[in-house]
C-alpha positions in Angstrom: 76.9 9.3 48.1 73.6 11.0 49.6 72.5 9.0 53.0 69.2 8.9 54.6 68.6 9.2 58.2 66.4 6.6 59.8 65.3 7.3 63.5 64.0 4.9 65.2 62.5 3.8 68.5 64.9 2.5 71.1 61.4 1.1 72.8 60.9 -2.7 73.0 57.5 -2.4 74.6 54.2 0.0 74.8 53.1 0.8 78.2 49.4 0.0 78.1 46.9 2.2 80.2 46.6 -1.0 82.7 50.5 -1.1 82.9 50.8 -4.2 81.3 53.6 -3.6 78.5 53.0 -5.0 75.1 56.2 -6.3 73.8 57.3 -4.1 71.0 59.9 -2.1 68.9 59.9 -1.1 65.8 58.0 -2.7 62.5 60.3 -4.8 60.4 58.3 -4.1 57.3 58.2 -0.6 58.0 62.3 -0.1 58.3 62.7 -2.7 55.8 60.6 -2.1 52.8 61.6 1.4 52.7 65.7 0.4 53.9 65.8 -1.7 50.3 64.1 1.2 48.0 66.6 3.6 48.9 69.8 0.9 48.9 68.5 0.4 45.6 68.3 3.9 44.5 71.4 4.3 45.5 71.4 6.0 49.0 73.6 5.2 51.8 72.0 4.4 55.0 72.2 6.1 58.8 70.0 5.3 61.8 69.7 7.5 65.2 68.0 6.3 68.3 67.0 7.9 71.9 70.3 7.5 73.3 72.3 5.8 70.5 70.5 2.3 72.2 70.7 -0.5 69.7 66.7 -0.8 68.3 64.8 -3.7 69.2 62.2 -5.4 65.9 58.9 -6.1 67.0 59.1 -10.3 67.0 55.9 -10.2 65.5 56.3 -8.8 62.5 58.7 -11.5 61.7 56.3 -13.9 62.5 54.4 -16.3 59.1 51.0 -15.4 59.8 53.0 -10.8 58.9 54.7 -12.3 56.3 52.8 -14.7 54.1 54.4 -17.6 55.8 57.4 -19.0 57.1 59.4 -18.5 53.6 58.3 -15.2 53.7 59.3 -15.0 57.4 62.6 -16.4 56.7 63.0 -13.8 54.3 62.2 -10.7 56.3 64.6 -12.1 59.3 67.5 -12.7 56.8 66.8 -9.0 55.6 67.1 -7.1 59.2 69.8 -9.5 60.0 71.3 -7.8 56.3 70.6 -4.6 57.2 73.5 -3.4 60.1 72.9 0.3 59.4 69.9 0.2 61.6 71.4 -2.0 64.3 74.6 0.7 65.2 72.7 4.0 65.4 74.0 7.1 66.4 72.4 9.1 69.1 69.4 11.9 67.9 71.5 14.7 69.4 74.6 13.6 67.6 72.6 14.2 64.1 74.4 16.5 61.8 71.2 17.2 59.5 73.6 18.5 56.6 74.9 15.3 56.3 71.4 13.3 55.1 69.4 14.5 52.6 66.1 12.8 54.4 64.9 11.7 57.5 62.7 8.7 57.8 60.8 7.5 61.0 59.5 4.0 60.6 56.7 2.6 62.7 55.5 0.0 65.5 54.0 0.1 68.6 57.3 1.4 70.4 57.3 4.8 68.7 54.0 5.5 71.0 56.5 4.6 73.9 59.5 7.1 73.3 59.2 9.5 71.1 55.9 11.5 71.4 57.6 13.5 74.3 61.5 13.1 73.1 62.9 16.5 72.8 65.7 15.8 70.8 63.3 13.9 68.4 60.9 17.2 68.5 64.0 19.4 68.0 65.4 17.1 64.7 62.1 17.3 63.5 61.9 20.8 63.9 64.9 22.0 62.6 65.1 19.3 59.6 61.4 20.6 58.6 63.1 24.2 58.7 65.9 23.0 56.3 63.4 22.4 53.6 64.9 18.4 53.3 62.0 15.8 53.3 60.7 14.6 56.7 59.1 11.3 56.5 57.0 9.2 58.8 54.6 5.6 58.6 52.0 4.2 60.5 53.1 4.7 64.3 56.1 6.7 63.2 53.9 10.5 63.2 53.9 9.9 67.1 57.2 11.8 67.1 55.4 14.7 65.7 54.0 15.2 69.0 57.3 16.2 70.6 57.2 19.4 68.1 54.2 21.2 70.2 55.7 23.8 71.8 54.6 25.1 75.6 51.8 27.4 74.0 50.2 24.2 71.7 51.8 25.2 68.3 54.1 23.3 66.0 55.8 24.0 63.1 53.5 21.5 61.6 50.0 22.3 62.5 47.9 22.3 60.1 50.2 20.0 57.1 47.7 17.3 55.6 49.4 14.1 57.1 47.9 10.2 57.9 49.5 7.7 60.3 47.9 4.6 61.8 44.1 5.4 62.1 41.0 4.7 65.2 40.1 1.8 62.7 43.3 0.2 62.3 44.2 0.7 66.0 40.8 -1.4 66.5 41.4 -4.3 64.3 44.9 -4.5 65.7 43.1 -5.2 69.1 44.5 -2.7 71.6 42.7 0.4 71.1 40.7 -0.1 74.2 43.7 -0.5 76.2 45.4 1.5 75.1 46.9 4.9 77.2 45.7 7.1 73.5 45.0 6.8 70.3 47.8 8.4 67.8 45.0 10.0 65.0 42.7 11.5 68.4 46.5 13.3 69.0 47.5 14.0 65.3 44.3 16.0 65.3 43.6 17.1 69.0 46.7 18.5 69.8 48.9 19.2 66.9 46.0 20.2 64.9 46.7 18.3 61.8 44.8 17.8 58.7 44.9 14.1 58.9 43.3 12.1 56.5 42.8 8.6 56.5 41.9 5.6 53.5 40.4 2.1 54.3 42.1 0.5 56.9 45.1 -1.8 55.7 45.2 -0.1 52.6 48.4 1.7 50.8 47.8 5.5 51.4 50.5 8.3 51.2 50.2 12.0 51.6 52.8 14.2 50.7 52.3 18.2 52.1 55.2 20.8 51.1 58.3 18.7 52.0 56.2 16.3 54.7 55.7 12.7 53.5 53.0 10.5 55.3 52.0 6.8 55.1 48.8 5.7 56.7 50.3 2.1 57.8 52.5 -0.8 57.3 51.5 -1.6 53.6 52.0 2.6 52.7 56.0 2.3 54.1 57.2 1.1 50.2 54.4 3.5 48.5 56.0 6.4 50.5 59.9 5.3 50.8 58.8 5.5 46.5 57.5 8.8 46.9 60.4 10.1 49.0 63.2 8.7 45.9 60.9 10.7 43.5 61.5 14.0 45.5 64.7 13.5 45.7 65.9 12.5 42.3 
């Protein structure tokens, strides 16, 4: 059976430019949503981490006020609890790219923590682009793109027409002005991307040769849909 590859972030915080750290990890609706369209396609499941370290869920996406309330809440614990794959990863340098037909990179806050400089992230990402396989990343999850820039300020993806969490959304989710950066002023500053964004909170997927995009935590189901279309 054809697996997909989920890396995640083995970060349970983001290092604020104050130092404070805001607990994190990675979005449960993000790994989630897309985790159950590909089950239900028929696709078996892998996960990688930095360091093969067990990943940590952002306790507030499984909060009632992410989840339209505590039923909802209930339901989206029960699920990550359901979903073991991602809770006994494999280390990123341990990835065998010919075994997964797809690599999927789920957001949160803790992506902006580890993976923008990870090497064997920027390497994966590199390589599986090269391999002509879909690469796929949502909201925070682009921040891994970063790791591709070379020492002379090129990647193999300047220039693709991606999205990832906007200024605005950054803003309404309250920690743009303390934060360290901003992950569209990168996306577009240094590895000279053609982002495009939609209204914040709103489903928005870009697909760009054989790079898939969502904008933020409502685009992770558009995209993981967009993703079993490619493959089938």
């Amino acid at each position: 059976m054809a697996k997909i590859l989920f890396v995640i972030t083995a970060s349970d915080h983001w290092t604020l430019a104050d130092g404070t750290r805001q607990p994190a990890g990675y979005w449960a609706e993000e790994a989630i949503g897309p985790y159950q369209v590909f089950k239900e396609a028929g696709y078996e499941i892998a996960a990688a981490t930095p360091g093969g370290v067990p990943p940590t869920v952002d306790a507030l996406s499984l909060t009632p006020d992410f989840n339209g309330g505590e039923e909802g809440a209930e339901h989206m614990r029960t699920a990550v609890r359901k979903a073991t794959e991602l809770a006994h990863p494999m280390r990123i340098e341990d990835v065998n790219i010919a075994d997964h037909v797809a690599v999927f990179y789920p957001g949160g806050w803790g992506p902006m923590e580890d993976l923008p400089d990870n090497a064997e992230s920027g390497r994966l990402l590199t390589e599986w682009l090269a391999s002509g396989k879909p690469v796929s990343l949502v909201c925070h999850g682009p921040a891994a793109l970063l790791a591709t820039i070379g020492p002379d300020g090129t990647s193999p993806f300047t220039g693709y027409r991606l999205t990832g969490l906007s200024n605005a959304e950054e803003k309404q989710n309250g920690l743009a002005d303390r934060a360290k950066w901003l992950l569209q002023d990168r996306l577009v500053g240094e590895l000279k991307a053609d982002y495009r964004e939609a209204d914040p909170f709103t489903p928005h997927v870009q697909v760009d040769r054989t790079l898939y995009t969502g904008q933020n935590p409502y685009s992770a189901v558009p995209l993981a849909h967009e993703l079993v279309k490619a493959l089938s």
